[in-house]
TIMI-292319 format. One record per atom (N, C-alpha, C): x, y, z; residue in one letter. Coordinates in steps of 0.02 Angstrom, whole numbers, plus 50000, padded with zeros to 5 digits. Atoms other than C-alpha are relative to their C-alpha. Example, Ala and Ser with C-alpha at 12.3 -4.5 7.8 and 13.67 -1.06 7.14 Angstrom:
% TIMI-292319
500454994150000a;506154977550390a;500455006050000a;499584994149997s;506844994750357s;499615005550037s;
END
This chain:
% TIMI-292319
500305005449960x;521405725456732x;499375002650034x;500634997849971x;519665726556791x;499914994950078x;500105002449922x;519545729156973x;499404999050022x;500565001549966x;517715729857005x;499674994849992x;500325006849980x;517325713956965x;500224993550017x;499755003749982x;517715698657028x;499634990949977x;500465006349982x;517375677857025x;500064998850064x;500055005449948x;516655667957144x;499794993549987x;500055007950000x;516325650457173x;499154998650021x;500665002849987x;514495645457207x;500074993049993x;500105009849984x;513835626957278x;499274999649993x;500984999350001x;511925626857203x;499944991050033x;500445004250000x;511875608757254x;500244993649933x;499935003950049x;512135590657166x;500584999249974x;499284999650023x;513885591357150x;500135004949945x;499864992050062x;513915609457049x;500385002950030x;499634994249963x;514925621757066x;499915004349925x;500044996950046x;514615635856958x;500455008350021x;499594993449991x;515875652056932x;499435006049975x;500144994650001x;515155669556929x;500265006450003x;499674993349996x;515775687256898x;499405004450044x;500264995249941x;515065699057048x;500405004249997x;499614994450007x;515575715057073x;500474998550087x;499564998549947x;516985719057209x;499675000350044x;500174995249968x;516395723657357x;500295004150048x;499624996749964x;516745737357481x;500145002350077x;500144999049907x;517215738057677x;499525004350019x;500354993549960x;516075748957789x;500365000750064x;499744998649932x;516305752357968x;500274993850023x;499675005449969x;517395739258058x;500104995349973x;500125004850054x;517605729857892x;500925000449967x;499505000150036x;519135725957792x;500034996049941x;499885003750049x;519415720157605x;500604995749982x;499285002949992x;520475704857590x;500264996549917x;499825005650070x;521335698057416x;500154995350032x;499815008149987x;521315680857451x;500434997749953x;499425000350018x;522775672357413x;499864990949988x;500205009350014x;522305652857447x;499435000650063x;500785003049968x;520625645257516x;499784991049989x;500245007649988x;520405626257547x;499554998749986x;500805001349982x;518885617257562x;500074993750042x;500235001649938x;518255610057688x;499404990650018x;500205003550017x;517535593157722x;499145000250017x;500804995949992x;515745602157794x;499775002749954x;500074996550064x;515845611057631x;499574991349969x;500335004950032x;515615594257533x;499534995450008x;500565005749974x;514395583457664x;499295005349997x;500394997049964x;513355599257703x;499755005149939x;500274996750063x;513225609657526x;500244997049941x;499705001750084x;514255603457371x;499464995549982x;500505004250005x;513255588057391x;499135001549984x;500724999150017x;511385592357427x;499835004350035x;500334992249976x;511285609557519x;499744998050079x;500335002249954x;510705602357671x;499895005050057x;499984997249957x;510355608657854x;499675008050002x;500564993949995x;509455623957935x;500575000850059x;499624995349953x;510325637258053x;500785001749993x;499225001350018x;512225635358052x;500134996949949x;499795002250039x;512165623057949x;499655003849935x;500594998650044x;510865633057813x;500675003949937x;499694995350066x;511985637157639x;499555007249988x;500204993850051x;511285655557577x;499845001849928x;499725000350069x;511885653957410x;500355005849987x;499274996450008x;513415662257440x;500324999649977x;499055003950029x;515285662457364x;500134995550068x;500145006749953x;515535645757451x;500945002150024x;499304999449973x;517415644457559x;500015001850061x;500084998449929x;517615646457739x;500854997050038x;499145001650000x;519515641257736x;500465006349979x;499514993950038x;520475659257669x;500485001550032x;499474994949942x;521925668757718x;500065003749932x;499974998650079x;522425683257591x;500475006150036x;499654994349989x;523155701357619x;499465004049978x;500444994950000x;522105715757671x;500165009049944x;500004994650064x;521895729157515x;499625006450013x;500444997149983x;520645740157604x;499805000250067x;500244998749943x;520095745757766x;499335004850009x;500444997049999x;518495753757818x;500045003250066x;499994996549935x;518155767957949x;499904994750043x;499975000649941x;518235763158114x;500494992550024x;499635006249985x;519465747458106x;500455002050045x;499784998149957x;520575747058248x;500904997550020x;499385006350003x;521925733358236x;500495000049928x;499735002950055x;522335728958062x;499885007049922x;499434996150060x;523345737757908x;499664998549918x;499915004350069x;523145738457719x;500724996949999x;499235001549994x;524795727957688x;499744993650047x;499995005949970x;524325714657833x;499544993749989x;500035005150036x;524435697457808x;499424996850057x;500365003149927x;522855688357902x;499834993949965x;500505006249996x;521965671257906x;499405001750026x;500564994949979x;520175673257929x;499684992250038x;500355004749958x;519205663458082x;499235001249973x;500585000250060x;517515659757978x;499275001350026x;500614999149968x;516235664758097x;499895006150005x;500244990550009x;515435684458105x;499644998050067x;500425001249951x;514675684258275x;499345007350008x;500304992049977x;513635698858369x;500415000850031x;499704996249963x;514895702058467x;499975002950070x;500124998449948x;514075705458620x;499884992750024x;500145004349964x;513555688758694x;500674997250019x;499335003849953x;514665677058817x;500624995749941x;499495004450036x;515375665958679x;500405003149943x;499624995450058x;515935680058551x;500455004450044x;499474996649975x;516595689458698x;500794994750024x;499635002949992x;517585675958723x;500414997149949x;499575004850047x;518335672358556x;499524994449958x;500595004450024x;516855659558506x;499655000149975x;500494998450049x;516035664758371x;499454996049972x;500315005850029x;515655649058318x;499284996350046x;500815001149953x;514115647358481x;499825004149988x;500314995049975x;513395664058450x;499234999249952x;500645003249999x;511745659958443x;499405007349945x;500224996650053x;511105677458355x;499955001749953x;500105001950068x;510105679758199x;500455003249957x;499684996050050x;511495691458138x;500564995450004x;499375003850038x;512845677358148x;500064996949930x;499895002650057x;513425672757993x;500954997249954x;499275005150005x;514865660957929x;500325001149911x;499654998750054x;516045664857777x;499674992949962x;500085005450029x;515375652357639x;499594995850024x;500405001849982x;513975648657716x;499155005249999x;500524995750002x;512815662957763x;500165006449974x;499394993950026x;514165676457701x;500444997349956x;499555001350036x;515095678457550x;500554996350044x;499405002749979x;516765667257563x;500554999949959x;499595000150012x;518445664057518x;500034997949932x;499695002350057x;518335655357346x;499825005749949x;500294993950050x;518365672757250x;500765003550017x;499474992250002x;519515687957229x;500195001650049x;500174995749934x;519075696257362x;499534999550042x;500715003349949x;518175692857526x;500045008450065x;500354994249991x;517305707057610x;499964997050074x;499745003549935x;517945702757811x;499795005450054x;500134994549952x;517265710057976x;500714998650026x;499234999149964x;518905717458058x;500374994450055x;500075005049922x;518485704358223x;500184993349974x;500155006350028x;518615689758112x;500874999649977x;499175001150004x;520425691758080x;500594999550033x;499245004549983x;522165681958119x;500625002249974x;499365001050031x;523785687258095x;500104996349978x;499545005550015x;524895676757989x;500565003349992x;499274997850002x;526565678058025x;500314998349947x;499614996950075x;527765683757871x;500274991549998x;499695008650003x;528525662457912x;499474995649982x;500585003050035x;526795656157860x;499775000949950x;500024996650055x;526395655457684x;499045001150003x;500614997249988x;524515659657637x;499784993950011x;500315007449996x;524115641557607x;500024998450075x;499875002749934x;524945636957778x;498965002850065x;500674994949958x;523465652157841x;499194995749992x;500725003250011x;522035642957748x;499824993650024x;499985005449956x;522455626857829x;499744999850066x;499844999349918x;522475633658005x;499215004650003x;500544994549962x;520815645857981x;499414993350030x;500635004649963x;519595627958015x;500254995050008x;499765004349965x;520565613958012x;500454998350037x;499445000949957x;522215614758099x;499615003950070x;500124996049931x;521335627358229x;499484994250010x;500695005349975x;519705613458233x;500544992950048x;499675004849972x;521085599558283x;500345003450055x;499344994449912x;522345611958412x;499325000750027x;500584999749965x;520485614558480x;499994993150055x;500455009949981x;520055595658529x;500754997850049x;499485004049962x;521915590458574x;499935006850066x;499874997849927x;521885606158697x;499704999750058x;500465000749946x;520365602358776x;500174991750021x;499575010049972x;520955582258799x;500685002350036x;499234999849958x;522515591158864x;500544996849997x;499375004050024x;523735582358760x;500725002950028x;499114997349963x;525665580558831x;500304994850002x;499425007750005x;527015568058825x;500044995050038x;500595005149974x;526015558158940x;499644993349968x;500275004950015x;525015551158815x;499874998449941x;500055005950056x;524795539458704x;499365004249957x;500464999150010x;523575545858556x;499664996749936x;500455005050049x;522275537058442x;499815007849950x;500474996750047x;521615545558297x;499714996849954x;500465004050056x;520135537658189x;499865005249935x;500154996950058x;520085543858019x;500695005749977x;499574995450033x;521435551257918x;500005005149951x;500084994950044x;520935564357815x;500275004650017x;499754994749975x;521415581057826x;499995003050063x;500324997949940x;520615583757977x;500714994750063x;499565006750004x;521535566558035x;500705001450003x;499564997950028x;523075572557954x;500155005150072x;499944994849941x;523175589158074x;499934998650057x;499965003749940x;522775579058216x;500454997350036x;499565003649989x;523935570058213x;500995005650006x;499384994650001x;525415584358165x;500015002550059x;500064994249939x;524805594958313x;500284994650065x;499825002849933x;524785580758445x;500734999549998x;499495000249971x;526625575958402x;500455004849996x;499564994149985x;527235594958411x;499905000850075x;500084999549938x;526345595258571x;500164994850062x;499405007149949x;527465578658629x;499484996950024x;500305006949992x;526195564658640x;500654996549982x;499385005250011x;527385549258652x;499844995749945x;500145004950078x;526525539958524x;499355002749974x;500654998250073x;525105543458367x;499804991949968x;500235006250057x;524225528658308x;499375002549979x;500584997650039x;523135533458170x;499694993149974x;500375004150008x;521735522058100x;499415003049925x;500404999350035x;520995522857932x;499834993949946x;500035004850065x;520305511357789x;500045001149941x;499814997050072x;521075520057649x;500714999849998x;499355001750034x;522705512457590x;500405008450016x;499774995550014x;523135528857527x;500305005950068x;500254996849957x;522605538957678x;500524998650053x;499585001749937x;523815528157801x;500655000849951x;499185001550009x;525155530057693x;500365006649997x;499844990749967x;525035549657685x;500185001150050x;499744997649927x;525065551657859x;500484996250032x;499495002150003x;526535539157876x;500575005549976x;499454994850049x;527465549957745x;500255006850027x;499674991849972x;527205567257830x;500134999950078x;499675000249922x;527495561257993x;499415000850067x;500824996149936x;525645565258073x;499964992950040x;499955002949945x;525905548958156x;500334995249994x;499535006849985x;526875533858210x;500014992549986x;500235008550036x;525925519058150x;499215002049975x;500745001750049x;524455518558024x;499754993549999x;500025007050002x;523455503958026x;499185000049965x;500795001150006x;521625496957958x;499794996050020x;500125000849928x;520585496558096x;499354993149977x;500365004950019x;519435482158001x;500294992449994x;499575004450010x;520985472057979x;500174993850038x;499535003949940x;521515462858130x;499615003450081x;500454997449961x;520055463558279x;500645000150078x;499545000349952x;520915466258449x;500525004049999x;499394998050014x;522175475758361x;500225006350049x;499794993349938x;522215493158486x;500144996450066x;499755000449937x;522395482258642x;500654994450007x;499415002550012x;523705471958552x;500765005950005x;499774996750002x;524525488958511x;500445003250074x;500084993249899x;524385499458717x;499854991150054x;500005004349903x;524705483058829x;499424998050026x;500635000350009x;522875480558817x;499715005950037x;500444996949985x;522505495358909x;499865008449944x;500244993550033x;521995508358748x;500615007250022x;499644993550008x;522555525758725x;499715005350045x;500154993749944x;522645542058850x;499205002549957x;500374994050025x;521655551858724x;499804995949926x;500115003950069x;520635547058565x;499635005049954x;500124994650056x;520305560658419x;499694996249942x;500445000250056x;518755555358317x;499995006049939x;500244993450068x;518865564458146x;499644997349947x;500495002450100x;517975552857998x;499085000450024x;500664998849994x;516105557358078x;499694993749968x;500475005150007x;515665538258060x;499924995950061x;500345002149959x;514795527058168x;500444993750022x;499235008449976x;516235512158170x;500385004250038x;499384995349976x;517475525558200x;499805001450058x;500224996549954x;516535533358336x;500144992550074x;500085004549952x;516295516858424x;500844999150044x;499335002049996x;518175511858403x;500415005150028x;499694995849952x;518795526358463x;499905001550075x;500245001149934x;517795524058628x;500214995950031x;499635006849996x;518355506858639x;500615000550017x;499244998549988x;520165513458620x;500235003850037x;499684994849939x;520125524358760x;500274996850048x;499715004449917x;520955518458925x;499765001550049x;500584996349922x;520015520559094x;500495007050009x;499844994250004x;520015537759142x;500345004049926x;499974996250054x;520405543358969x;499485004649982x;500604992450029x;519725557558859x;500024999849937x;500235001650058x;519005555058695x;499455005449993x;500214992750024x;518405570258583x;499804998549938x;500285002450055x;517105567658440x;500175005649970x;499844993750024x;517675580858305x;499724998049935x;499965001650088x;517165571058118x;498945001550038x;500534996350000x;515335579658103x;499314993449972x;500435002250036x;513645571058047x;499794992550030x;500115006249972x;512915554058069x;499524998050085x;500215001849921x;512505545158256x;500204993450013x;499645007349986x;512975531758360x;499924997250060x;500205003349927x;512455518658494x;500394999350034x;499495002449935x;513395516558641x;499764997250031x;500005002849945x;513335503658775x;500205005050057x;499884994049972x;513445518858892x;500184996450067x;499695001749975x;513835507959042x;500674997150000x;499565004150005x;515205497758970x;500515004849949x;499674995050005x;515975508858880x;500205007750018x;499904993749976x;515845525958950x;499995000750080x;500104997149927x;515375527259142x;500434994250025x;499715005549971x;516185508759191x;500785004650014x;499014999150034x;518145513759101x;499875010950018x;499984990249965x;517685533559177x;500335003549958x;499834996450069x;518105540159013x;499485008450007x;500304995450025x;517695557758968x;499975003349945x;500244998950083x;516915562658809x;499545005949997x;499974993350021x;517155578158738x;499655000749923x;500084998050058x;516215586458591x;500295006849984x;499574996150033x;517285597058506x;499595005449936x;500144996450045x;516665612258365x;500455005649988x;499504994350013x;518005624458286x;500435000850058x;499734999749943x;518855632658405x;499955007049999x;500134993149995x;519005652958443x;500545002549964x;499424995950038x;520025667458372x;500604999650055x;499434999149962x;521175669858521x;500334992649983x;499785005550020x;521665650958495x;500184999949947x;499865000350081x;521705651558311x;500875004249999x;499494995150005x;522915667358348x;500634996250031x;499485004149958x;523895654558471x;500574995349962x;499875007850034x;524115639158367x;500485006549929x;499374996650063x;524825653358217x;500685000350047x;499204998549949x;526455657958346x;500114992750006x;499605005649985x;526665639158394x;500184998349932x;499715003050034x;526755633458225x;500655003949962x;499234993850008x;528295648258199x;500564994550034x;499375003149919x;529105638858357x;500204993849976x;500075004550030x;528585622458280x;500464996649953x;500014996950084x;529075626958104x;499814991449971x;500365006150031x;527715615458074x;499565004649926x;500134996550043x;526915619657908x;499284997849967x;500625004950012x;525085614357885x;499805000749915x;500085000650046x;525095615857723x;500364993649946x;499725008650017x;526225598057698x;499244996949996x;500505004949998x;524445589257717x;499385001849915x;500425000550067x;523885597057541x;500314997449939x;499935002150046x;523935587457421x;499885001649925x;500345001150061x;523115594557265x;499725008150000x;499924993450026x;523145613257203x;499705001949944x;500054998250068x;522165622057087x;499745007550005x;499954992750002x;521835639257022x;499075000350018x;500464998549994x;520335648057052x;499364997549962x;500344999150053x;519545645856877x;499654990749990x;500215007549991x;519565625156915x;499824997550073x;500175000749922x;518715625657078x;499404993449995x;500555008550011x;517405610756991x;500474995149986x;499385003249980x;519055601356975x;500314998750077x;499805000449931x;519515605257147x;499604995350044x;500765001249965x;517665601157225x;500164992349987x;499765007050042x;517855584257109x;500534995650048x;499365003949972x;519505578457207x;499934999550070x;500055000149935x;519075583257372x;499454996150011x;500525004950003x;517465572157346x;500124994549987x;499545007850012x;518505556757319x;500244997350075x;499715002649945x;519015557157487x;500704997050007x;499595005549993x;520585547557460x;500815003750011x;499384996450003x;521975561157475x;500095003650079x;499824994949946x;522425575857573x;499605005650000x;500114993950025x;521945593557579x;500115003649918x;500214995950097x;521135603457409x;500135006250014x;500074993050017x;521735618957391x;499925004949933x;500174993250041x;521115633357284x;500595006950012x;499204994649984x;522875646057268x;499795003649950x;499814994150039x;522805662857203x;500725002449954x;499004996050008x;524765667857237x;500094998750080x;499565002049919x;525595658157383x;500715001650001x;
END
């Protein structure tokens, strides 16, 4: 078997995806080599490169091995690592910071504003390959009760949703809305009712979409929110929901989830892209709503949300729908661009 070379996945753009053999590569100082095991994709992946490459800074593709979802088992270690094992099992949080500023010392990779940050499958090789070439800082346990898939779930989207509900401060208090059921959607909804919200009403316009998250339990009533006007204050007694978790990054959604807040509520935009008018008296400062923007979330969190879902034995990998090997990753790309399912995963050996 030939170890030094490997595939990866490349996103030139236009709905391509083209495979490539690259060579291995090899840790240095504070580095570790991970066989990836399973790697998702991501719905930033498909609005922000699969599609048409878009965006400058964070958002700026490289023309990297595309993936920013992995978990795998570390094969290699490089001098000076401090924490982590050949043998250990991690999930990888997808951001490379500097390491010195306020928001990396804090876990926050994802603000660090210097030109040496760089994001797995974005500005740095990523997950849809062999082997991904990992700074030591960037890694998550996964506990031996999580499979790898469960890990690739939890490195952006289960930790991007446990992000949003912790800052709304979800609790069996309150009532919660979620607009848009996708995967994102999906995890939203799982997390709030581990974390005992009394009720989940999800909201999407995809048949399919409400009937998934019916099925796995991510919430309590699915409905389409085009269907039947009035319908959220028919639902909450007319006064809306504690908390409202935007995930489909559209401009109806955005509104309706504002709409569906309840005075003094807290509503958290998390679905990416787009924009959107508000009546900023009548909906936001009148009903004393507070509105949260939400982005990823940190490693110490990431590391959190792995132990609860042990406690949980929630398994974020129920919300994928659709599995394929490495070698059909333009198959994969293909399905997850349909929108109409669950989570795409790319599996090595789960």
């Amino acid at each position: 078997m030939d170890t030094t070379t490997m595939t990866g996945v490349y996103l030139p753009g236009n709905r391509r995806v083209d495979l490539r053999q690259v060579p291995v590569p090899r840790p240095g100082p504070a580095q570790v080599l991970v066989k990836v095991k399973a790697s998702t994709i991501c719905g930033s992946d498909l609005r922000a490169i699969y599609r048409e490459n878009l965006g400058e800074g964070p958002l700026a593709y490289q023309g990297v091995i595309a993936g920013h979802e992995p978990a795998g088992q570390i094969v290699e270690v490089g001098p000076g690592c401090k924490r982590f094992r050949v043998g250990d099992r991690v999930t990888l949080y997808h951001i490379a910071g500097c390491g010195a500023c306020a928001d990396c010392r804090s876990g926050y990779m994802i603000g660090c504003a210097s030109p040496v940050r760089g994001a797995y499958g974005w500005q740095r090789d990523g997950g849809h390959a062999d082997y991904l070439l990992a700074d030591e800082s960037t890694c998550v346990p996964l506990p031996d009760s999580l499979s790898y898939l469960d890990g690739a779930c939890v490195a952006c989207g289960f930790g991007t949703a446990y992000e949003a509900l912790c800052r709304a401060g979800v609790s069996g208090r309150d009532r919660v809305l979620i607009t848009g059921l996708g995967p994102l959607g999906l995890a939203a909804g799982l997390l709030a009712r581990a974390m005992g919200s009394r009720r989940v009403i999800g909201l999407s316009g995809t048949e399919q979409r409400r009937r998934l998250a019916l099925e796995l339990g991510a919430v309590d009533e699915a409905h389409n929110p085009t269907a039947q006007p009035g319908l959220l204050a028919d639902l909450t007694e007319g006064e809306g929901c504690e908390v409202a978790i935007e995930c489909s990054g559209t401009n109806a959604a955005r509104v309706t989830a504002l709409q569906g807040t309840r005075r003094w509520g807290r509503c958290v935009f998390l679905g990416e892209g787009g924009s959107v008018e508000l009546d900023i008296s009548e909906w936001l400062i009148h009903p004393q709503i507070t509105l949260i923007g939400s982005w990823v979330t940190s490693a110490p969190r990431m590391e959190e949300l792995t132990r609860l879902l042990v406690l949980w034995n929630l398994h974020p990998q129920v919300i994928v729908t659709d599995r394929y090997a490495l070698g059909d990753a333009a198959e994969a790309y293909r399905v997850a661009d349909e929108s109409v399912g669950g989570k795409v995963g790319i599996v090595m050996d789960d």
